[in-house]
C-alpha positions in Angstrom: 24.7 47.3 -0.7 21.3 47.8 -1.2 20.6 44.5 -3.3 22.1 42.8 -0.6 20.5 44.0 2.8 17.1 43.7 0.5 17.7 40.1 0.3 18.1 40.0 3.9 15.0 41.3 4.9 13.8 38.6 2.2 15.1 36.1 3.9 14.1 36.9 7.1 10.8 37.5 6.5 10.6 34.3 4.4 12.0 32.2 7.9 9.6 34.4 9.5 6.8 33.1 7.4 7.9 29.7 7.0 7.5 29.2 11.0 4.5 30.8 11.6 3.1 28.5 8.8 3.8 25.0 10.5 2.8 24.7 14.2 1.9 21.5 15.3 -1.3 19.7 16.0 -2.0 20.1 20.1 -4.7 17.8 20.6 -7.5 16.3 17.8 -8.7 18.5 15.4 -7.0 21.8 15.8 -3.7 23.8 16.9 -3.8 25.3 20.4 -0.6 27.3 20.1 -0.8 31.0 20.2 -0.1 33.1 16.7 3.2 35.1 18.1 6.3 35.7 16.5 9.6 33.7 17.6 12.2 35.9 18.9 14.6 33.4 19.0 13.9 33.3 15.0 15.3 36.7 14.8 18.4 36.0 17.1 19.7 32.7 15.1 19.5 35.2 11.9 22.0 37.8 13.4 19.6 40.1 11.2 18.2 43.3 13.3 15.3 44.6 11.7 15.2 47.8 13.2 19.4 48.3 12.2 18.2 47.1 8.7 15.1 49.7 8.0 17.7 52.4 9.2 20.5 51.6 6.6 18.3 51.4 4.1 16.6 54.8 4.3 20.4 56.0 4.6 21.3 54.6 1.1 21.2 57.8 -1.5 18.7 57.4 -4.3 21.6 58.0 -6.9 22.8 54.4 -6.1 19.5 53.1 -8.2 18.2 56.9 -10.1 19.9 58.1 -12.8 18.4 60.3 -15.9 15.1 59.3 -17.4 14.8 57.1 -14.4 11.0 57.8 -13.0 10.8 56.8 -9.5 6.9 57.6 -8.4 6.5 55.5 -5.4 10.2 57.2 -3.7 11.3 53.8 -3.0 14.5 54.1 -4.2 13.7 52.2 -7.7 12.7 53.4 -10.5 10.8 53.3 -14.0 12.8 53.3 -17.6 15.9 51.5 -19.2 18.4 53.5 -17.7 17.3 52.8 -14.0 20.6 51.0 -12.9 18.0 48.2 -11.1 14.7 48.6 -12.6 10.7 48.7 -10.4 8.6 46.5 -12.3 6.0 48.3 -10.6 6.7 52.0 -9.7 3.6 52.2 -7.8 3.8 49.1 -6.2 6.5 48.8 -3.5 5.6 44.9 -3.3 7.6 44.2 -6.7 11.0 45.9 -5.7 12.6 43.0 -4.2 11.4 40.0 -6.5 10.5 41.6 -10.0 10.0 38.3 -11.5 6.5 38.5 -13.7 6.8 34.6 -15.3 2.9 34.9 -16.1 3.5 38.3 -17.5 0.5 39.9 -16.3 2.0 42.9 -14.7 2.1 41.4 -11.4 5.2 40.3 -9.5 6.0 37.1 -7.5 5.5 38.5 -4.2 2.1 40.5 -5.2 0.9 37.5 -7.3 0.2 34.5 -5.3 0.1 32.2 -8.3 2.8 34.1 -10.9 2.6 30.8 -13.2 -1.3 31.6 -13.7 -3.7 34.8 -13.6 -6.4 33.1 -10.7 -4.9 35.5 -8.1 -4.0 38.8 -10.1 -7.6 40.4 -8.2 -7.5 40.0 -4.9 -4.0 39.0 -3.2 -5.4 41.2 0.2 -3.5 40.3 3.0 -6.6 40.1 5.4 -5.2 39.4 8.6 -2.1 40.9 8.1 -0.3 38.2 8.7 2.4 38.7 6.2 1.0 36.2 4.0 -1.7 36.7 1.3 -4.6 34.8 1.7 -4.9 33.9 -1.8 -2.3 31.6 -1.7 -4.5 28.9 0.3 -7.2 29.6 -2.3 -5.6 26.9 -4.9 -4.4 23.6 -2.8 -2.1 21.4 -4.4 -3.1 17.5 -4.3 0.2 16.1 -4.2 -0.3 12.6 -2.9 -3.1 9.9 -2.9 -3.3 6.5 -1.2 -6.9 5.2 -3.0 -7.5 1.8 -2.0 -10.4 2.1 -4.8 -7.8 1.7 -7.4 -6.7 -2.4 -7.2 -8.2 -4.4 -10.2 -5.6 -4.7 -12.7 -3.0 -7.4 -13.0 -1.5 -10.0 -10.9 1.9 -12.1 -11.2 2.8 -14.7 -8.7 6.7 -16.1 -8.5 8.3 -17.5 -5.7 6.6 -16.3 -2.1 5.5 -12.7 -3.6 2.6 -11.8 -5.2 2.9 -8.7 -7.4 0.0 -6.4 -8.8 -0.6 -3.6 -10.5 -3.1 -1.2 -9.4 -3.7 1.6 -12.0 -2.9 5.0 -10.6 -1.4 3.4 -7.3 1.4 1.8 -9.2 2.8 -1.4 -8.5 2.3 -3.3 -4.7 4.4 -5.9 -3.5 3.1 -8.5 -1.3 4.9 -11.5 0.8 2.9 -14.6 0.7 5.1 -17.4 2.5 2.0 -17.8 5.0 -0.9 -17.5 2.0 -3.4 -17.1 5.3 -1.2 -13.9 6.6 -0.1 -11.8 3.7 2.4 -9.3 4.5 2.7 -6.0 2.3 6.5 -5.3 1.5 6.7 -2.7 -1.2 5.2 -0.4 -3.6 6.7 1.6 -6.8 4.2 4.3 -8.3 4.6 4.4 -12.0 3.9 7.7 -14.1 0.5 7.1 -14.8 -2.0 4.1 -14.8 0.2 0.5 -14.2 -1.6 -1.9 -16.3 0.0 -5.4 -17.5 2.9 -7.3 -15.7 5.8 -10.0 -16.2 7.7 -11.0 -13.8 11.3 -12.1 -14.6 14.7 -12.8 -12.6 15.4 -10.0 -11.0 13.3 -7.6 -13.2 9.3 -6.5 -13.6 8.2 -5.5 -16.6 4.9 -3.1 -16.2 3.3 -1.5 -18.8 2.4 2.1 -17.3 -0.6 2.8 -19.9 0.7 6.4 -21.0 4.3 5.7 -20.7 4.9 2.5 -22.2 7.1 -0.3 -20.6 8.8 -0.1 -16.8 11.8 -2.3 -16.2 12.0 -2.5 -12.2 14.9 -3.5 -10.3 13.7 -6.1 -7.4 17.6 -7.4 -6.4 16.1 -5.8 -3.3 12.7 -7.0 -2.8 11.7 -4.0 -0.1 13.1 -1.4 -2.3 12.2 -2.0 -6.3 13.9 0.4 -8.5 13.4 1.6 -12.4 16.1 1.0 -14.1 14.9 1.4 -17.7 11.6 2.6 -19.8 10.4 2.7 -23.3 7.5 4.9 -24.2 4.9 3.0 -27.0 3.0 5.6 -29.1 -0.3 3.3 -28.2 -1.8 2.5 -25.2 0.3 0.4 -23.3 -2.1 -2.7 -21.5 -0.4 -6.1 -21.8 3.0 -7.6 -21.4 4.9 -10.5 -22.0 8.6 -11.5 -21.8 10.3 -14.6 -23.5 14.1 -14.4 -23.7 15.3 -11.0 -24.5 12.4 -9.6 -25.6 8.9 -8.3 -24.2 6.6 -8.3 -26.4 3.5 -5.3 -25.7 0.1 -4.9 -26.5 -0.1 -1.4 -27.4 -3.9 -0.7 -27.7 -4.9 0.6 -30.9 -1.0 0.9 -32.0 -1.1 -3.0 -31.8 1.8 -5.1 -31.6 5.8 -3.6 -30.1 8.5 -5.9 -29.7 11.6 -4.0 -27.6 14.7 -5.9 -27.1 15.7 -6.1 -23.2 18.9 -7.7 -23.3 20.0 -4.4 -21.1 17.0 -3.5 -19.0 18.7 -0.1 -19.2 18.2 0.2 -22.5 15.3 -1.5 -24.0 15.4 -0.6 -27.6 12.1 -1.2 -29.9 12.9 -3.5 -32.6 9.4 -3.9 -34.6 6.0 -3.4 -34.3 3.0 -4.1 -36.0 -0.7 -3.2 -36.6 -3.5 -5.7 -36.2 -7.1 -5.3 -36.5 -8.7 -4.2 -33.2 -7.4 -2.9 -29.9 -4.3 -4.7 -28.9 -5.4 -5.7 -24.9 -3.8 -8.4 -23.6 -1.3 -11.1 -25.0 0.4 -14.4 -24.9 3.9 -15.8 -26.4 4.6 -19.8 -26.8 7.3 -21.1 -29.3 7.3 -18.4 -32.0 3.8 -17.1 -32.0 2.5 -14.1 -30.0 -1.5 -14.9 -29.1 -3.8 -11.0 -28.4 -7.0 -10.5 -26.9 -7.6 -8.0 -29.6 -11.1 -6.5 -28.3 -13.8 -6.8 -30.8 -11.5 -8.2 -33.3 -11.0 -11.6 -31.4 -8.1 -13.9 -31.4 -5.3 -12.2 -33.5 -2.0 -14.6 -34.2 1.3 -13.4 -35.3 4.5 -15.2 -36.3 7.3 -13.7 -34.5 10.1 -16.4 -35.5 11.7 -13.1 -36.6 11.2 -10.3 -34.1 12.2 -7.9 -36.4 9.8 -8.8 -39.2 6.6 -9.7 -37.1 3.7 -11.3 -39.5 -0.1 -11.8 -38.8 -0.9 -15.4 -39.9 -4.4 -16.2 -38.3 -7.5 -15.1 -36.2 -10.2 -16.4 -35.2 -13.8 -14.4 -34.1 -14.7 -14.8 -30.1 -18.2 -13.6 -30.5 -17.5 -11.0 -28.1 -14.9 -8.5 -26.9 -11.5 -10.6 -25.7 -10.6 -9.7 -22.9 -7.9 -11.9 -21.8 -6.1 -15.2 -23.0 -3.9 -17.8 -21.6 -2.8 -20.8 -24.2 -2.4 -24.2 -23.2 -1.1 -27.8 -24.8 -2.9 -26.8 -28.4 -5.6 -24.2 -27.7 -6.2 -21.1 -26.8 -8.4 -20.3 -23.8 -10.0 -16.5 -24.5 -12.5 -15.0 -21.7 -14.4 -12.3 -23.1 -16.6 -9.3 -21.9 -20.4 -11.5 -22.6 -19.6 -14.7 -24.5 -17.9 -16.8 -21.8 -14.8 -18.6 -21.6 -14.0 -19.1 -25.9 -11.7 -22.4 -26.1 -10.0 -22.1 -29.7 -7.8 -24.9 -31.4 -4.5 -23.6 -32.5 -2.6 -26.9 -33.5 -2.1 -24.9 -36.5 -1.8 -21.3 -36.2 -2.6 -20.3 -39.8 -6.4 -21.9 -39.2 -7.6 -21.2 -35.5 -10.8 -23.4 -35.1 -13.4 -22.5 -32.4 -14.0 -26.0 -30.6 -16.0 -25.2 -27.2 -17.4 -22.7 -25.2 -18.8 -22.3 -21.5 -21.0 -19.4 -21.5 -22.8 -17.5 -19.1 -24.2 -14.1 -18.7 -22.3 -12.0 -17.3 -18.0 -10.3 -17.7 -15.5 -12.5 -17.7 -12.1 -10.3 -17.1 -9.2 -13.2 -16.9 -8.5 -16.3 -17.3 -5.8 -19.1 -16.3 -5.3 -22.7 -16.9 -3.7 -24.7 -14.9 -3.6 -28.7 -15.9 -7.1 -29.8 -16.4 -9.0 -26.7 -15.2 -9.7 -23.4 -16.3 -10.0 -20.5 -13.9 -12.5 -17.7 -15.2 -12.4 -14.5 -12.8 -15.7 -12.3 -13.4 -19.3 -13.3 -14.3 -22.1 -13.2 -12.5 -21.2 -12.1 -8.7 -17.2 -11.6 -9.9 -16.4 -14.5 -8.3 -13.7 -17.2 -9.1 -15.3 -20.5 -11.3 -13.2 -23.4 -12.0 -14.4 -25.0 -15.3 -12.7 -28.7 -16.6 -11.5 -28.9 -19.7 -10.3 -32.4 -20.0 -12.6 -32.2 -22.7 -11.9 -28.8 -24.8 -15.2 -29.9 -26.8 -17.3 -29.8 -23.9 -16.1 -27.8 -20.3 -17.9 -28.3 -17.6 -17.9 -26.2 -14.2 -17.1 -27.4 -11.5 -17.0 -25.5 -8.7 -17.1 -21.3 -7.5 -15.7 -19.4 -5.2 -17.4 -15.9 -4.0 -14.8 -13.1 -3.2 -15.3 -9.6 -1.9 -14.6 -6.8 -4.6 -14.8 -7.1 -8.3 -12.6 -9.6 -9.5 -10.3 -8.5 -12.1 -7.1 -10.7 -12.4 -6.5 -14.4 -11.7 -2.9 -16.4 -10.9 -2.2 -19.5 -9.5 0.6 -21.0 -7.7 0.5 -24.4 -6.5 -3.0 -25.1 -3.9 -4.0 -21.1 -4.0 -5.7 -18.9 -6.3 -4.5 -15.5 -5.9 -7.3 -12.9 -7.4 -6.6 -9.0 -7.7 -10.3 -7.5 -7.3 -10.9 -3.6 -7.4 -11.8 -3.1 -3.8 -11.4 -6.2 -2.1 -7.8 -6.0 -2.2 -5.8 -9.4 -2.6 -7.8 -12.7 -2.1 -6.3 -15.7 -1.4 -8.5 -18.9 -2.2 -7.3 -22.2 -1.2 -7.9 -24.8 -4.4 -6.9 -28.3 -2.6 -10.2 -29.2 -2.2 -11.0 -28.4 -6.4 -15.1 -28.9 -5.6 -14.7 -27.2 -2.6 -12.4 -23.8 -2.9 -12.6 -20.7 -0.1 -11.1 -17.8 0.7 -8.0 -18.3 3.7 -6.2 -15.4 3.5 -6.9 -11.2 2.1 -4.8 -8.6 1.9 -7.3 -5.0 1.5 -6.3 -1.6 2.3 -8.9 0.5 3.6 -12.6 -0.4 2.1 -13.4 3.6 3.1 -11.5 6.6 4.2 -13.7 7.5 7.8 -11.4 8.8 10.3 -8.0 10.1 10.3 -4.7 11.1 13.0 -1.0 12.2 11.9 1.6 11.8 14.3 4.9 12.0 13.4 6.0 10.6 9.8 2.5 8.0 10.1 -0.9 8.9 9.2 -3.4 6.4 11.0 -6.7 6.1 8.8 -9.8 4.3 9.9 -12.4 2.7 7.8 -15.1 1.4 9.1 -13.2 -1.8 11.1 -9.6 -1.5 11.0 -7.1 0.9 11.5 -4.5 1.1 9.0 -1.2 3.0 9.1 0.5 4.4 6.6 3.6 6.1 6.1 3.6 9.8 5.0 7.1 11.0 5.3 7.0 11.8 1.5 3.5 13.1 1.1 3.3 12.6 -2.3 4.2 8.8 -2.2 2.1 8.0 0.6 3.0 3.6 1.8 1.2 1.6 3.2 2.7 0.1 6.9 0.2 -2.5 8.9 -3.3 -2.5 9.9 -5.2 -3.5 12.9 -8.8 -3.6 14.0 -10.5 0.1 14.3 -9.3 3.2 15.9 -10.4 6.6 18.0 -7.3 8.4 19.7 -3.8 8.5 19.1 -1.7 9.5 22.1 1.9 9.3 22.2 2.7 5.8 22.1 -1.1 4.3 22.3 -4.2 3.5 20.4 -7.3 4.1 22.4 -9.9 2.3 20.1 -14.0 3.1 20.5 -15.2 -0.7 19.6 -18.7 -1.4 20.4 -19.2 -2.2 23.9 -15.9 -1.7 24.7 -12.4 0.0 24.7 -8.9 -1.3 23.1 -6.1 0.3 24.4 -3.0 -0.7 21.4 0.7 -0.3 21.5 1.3 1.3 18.2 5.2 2.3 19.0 6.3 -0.2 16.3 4.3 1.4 13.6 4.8 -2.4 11.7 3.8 -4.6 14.7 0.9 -2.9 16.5 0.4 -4.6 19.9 -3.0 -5.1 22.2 -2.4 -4.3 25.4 -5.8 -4.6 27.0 -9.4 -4.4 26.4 -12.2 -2.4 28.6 -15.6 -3.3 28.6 -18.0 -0.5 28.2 -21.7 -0.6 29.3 -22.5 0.8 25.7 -21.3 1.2 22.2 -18.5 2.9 22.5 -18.8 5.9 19.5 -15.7 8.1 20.5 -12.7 8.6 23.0 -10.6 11.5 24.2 -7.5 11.0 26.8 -6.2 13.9 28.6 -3.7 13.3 31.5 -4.5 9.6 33.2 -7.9 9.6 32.1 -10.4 7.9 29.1 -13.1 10.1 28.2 -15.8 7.6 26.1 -18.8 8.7 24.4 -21.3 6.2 24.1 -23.8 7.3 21.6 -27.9 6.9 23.5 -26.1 5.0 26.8 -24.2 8.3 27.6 -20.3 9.1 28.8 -17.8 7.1 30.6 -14.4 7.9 32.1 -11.4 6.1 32.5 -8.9 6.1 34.5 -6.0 4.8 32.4 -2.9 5.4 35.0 -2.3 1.5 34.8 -2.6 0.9 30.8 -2.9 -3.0 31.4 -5.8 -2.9 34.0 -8.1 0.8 33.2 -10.6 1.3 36.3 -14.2 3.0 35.9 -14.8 6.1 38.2 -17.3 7.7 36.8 -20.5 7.8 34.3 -22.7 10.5 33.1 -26.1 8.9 32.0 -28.2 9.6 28.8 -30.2 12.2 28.8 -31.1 13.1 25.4 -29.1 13.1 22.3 -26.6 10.6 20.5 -23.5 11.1 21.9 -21.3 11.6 18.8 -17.8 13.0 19.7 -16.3 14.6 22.7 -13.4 17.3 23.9 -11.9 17.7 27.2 -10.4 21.0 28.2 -9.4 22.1 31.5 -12.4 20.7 33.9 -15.2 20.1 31.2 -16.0 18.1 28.3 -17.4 19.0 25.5 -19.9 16.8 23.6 -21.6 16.7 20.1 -25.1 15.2 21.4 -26.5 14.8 17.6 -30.0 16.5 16.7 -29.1 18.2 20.6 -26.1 20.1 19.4 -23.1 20.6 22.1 -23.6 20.4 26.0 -21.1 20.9 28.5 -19.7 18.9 31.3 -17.8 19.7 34.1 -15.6 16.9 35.4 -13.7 19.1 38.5 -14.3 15.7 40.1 -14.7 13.0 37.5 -16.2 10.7 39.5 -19.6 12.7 39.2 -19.4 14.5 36.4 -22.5 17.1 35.9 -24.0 18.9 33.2 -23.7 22.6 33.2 -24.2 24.2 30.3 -25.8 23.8 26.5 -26.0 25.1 22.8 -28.8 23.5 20.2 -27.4 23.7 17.1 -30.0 23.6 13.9 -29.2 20.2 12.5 -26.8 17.4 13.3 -24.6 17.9 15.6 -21.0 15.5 14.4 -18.1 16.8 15.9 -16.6 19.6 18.3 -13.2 21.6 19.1 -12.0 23.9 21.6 -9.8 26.7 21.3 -9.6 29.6 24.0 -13.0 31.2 24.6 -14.3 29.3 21.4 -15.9 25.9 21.0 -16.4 24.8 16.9 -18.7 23.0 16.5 -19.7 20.6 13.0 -23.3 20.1 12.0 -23.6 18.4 9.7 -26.6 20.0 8.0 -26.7 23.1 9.8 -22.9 24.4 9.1 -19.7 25.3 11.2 -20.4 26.9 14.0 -18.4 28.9 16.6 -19.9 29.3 20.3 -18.4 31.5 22.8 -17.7 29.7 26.1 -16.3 32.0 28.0 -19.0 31.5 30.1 -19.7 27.6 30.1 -23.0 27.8 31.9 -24.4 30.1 29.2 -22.7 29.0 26.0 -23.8 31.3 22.5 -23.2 31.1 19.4 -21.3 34.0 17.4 -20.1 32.6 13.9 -21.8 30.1 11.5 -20.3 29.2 8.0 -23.0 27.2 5.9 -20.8 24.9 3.8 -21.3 23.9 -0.3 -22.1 20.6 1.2 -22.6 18.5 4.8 -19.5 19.5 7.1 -18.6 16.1 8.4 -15.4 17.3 10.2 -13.0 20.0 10.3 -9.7 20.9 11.6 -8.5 24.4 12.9 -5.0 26.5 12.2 -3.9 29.1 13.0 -6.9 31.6 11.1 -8.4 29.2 9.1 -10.6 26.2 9.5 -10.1 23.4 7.2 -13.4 21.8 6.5 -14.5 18.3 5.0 -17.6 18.8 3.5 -18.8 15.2 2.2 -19.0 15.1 -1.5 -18.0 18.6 -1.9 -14.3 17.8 -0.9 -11.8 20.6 1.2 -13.3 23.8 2.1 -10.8 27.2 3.7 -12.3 29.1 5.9 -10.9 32.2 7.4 -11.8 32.6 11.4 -9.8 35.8 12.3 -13.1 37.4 12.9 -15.1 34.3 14.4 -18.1 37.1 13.4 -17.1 37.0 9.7 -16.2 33.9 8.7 -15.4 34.1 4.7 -14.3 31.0 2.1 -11.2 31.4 1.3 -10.8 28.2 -1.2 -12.8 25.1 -2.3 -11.3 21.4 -3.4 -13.8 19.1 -4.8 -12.4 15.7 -4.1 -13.4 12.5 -6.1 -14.5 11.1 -3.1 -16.5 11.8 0.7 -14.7 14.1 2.6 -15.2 13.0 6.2 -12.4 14.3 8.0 -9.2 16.4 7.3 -5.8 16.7 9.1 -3.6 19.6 9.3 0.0 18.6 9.7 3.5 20.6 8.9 2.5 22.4 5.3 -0.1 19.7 4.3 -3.7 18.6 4.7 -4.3 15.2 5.0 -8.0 14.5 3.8 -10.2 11.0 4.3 -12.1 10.8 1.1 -14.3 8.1 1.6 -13.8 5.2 -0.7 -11.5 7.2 -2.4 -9.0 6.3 0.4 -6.7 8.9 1.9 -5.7 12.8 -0.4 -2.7 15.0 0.2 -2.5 18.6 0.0 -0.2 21.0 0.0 -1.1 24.1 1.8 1.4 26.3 1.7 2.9 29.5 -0.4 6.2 28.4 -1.4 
């Protein structure tokens, strides 16, 4: 009896916990809703706690306390082997109901916030005796990453997709039917870093550089699927597939040939060593060709796939990088020697014929009837050398892309090129002397600003808006873009553009819509809506409002003018607004009529003033040199500061919860603050994110963090 009505106050206050934990987001940055516990909670349990603290004090000792059974606390549960249910702790009445101790260091789950590690065996202190020990937000989990940093691998073109890997980020799927419109379908994140690709029926083969080879299912294009694997002792970089076998280049482990007859079952059949590191690769009738690093051209007979043999190589006269073989030769493009163009009529006695050379990286190469196209070099653009003459190649024309190119394919009048953060560029080849990017595909170029709303996080960088779907936080998607963003509310994107505002149906997260556009005397900077109204900041040229009751025709009816100060962000709340006014820290508006809005009331914060928060009698304040500050408003006319945090780094935005106030500060990543006491504001835990941290997100039990160029990082915050 005992046992069980423990593990109903367990449960209860674990439902308890769990609810309290995830309150919603209210408005920008920050939760408005009160801390209380939900009665109704309590009621769907059938569990009174009151009936439940009474039974237990009525069950006799002797139920748990026999003989040699020490019980110093008098909780019922003793010390010693012949306790019938054994205290971990004697003296500690937090181990009674969950001895587990998996880290073994004398501390039980529910008294250890981390029982898989020592970190929080000090100090677990509960200090706003909330039920839940701080420490537990002192180690957040990054769970999920959407980097748009992490693009330049491979690229495969077959029928109207274009298919890439993208190191950490997997595999992305892309629909190219309209080459000027690309259109992202799908993505599948492999175990570690996605490196080579072959493309095959209804298969992709990937090689996941830790794990080997990755058969995917793509029967259904929106949906790919792994089917099969085979994990290569090396390095796993290149692939290519020619009747049922796919042949590997496994780094320094060289050569694996795995039979794929059942993608479900790829079974290794040989491998084999070769001089040099193993890094990309080549099959035509029955000779594999390898990039082989500083070792060169490296041929191998693989008439017998079970009984590989090395027959021929030939020196590149720098690090091969990549090769693609053509009619008799072998074109190799290497990391300073150029494109290397080697006769392989016979494979035995490879003879270098002709080089173009130029300073510079080339990274991949493909040929494509009488031209070669070299991605890399000077710029990491796309040249397009002839090689009518293998003797003597001539360029003949470039094309400058954004990003570092890093992968080449082409497919019919387009050059599709994989850079590392450029995204997808499509170059249209018709005119051979006169190529030019039509069509891109990029993901965010940085990380700026950031909104959750349902199952959709909307990240900014610094000209479109991209959303992406979060639903599984750690396998963030990507959904559609569109040009820039401020405000999410309900169904709408209110967008701060300069000189105007763009008001943008975003109901169909996959087809976001203009409605309208509102031309603002300045640059617009940032936008709040509350009720039927459009709050703008316009940096030096002051604050405009809205009214927005008719989405498809907004009417000005009222302006407040510069005075001093950039106008940076803004917060409406009851009849004021609240506005970060740069190097002239917050000053308050009241708009009890907004069609003359007036100044009433200011507070000069030390530095730079970025970004502002209301909550109650508190206004939070980021400056961005000077800390995170809290400013009592109770009285707006005389505003005064009564907390200030001064971050590791520059707080560049934050987001407030319940106690705590998540910070992004710049290169030093996620900071924890606990605001119980806005007096005594104390780090609870630091993150240090690859990245810029310029804004953060709270949203169920994660935090949604924009790092920058390091695109968009997931944490979980909870202590489950």
């Amino acid at each position: 009896m005992m046992t069980i009505v423990m593990k109903r106050i367990v449960t209860l206050l674990f439902i308890v916990f769990v609810f309290n934990g995830c309150y919603k987001l209210v408005k920008k940055r920050g939760d408005d809703k009160e801390d209380i516990v939900d009665t109704q909670i309590i009621e769907k349990t059938g569990i009174d706690i009151k009936d439940e603290e009474e039974t237990i004090r009525d069950i006799p000792k002797e139920e748990h306390i026999s003989n040699e059974c020490i019980d110093n606390d008098g909780d019922g549960y003793g010390i010693g082997e012949r306790c019938i249910e054994e205290d971990v702790d004697d003296n500690n009445p937090y181990c009674d109901i969950d001895p587990t101790d998996n880290d073994k260091d004398g501390y039980c789950i529910n008294h250890d916030c981390n029982d898989n590690g020592a970190e929080c065996t000090i100090d677990c202190s509960d200090r706003d005796n909330d039920g839940i020990i701080d420490c537990c937000l002192r180690t957040p989990k990054l769970i999920g990453i959407y980097d748009p940093s992490e693009w330049g691998e491979k690229i495969y073109v077959k029928d109207n997709y274009v298919f890439i890997t993208s190191g950490e980020d997997g595999l992305q799927i892309i629909d190219i039917q309209d080459p000027l419109n690309p259109i992202p379908i799908s993505s599948y994140d492999t175990p570690t870093e996605a490196k080579g690709i072959y493309v095959k029926d209804n298969y992709i083969f990937v090689t996941d550089r830790y794990n080997g080879l990755q058969i995917i299912d793509i029967q259904d294009i929106s949906n790919p699927v792994l089917i099969g694997s085979f994990d290569t002792v090396g390095e796993a970089k290149g692939v290519y597939v020619r009747g049922n076998y796919a042949y590997v280049a496994d780094g320094s482990a060289g050569l694996k040939i795995i039979d794929i007859q059942d993608p479900r079952e790829p079974k290794l059949i040989s491998s084999l060593d070769i001089p040099g590191d193993a890094t990309e690769l080549f099959v035509t009738d029955n000779y594999a060709y390898v990039a082989a690093g500083e070792n060169g051209l490296q041929i191998i007979d693989i008439q017998d796939p079970s009984n590989p043999v090395l027959i021929g190589s030939c020196d590149t006269y720098d690090v091969a990088t990549s090769i693609f073989v053509y009619d008799n030769y072998a074109y190799v493009a290497t990391g300073g020697a150029g494109l290397q163009i080697i006769d392989i009529q016979d494979p035995s006695n490879p003879v270098w014929v002709g080089a173009y050379e130029y300073p510079g990286v080339d990274t991949d190469v493909f040929v494509n009837g009488r031209y070669a196209f070299v991605v890399g070099a000077p710029g990491d653009d796309l040249f397009i050398i002839n090689i009518e003459d293998p003797s003597n190649p001539v360029l003949i024309s470039s094309c400058e892309v954004e990003g570092s190119a890093k992968a080449v394919y082409i497919n019919g009048d387009y050059a599709f090129i994989n850079t590392d953060s450029g995204g997808l560029q499509i170059v249209s080849i018709q005119d051979i002397r006169n190529p030019r990017v039509v069509g891109r595909y990029s993901e965010p170029s940085s990380a700026i600003r950031l909104y959750i709303k349902d199952n959709y996080a909307f990240v900014t960088d610094h000209d479109k808006l991209y959303i992406i779907d979060v639903q599984d936080p750690s396998r963030p998607k990507f959904i559609s873009s569109y040009d820039a963003y401020d405000y999410i509310n309900d169904n709408y994107a209110f967008i701060a553009v300069d000189f105007g505002l763009q008001i943008v149906n975003i109901q169909d997260p996959f087809n976001p819509t203009l409605i309208t556009v509102f031309t603002t005397f300045g640059s617009a900077t940032a936008v709040y809506v509350k009720d039927n109204y459009a709050f703008i900041a316009e940096g030096f040229d002051g604050l405009e409002i809205i009214d927005i009751q008719d989405l498809t025709d907004p009417v000005l009816i009222g302006s407040y003018p510069y005075t001093s100060g950039f106008m940076c962000d803004i917060f409406v709340k009851d009849n004021y607004i609240f506005v970060t006014s740069w190097d002239r820290g917050l000053q308050i508006i009241d708009i009890q009529d907004p069609t003359a809005p007036t100044l009433i009331g200011s507070y000069n914060t030390p530095g730079e003033a970025v970004e502002v928060y209301v909550k109650g009698n508190y206004a939070f304040v980021a400056d961005r040199y000077g800390g995170f500050h809290i400013v009592d408003i109770q009285d707006p006319t005389e505003p005064r500061r009564i907390g200030n945090y001064i971050s590791s780094g520059p707080v560049e935005g934050f987001y407030i919860s319940g106690n705590y106030a998540f910070i992004a500060s710049g290169d030093n990543g996620l900071e924890i603050i606990n605001i119980q006491d806005p007096t005594d504001l104390i780090l609870v835990s630091r993150y240090d994110t690859p990245g810029y941290s310029g804004e953060v997100y709270i949203n169920r039990d994660y935090a949604f963090v924009a790092d920058g160029k390091r695109g968009l990082r997931i944490f979980s915050i909870n202590c489950k």
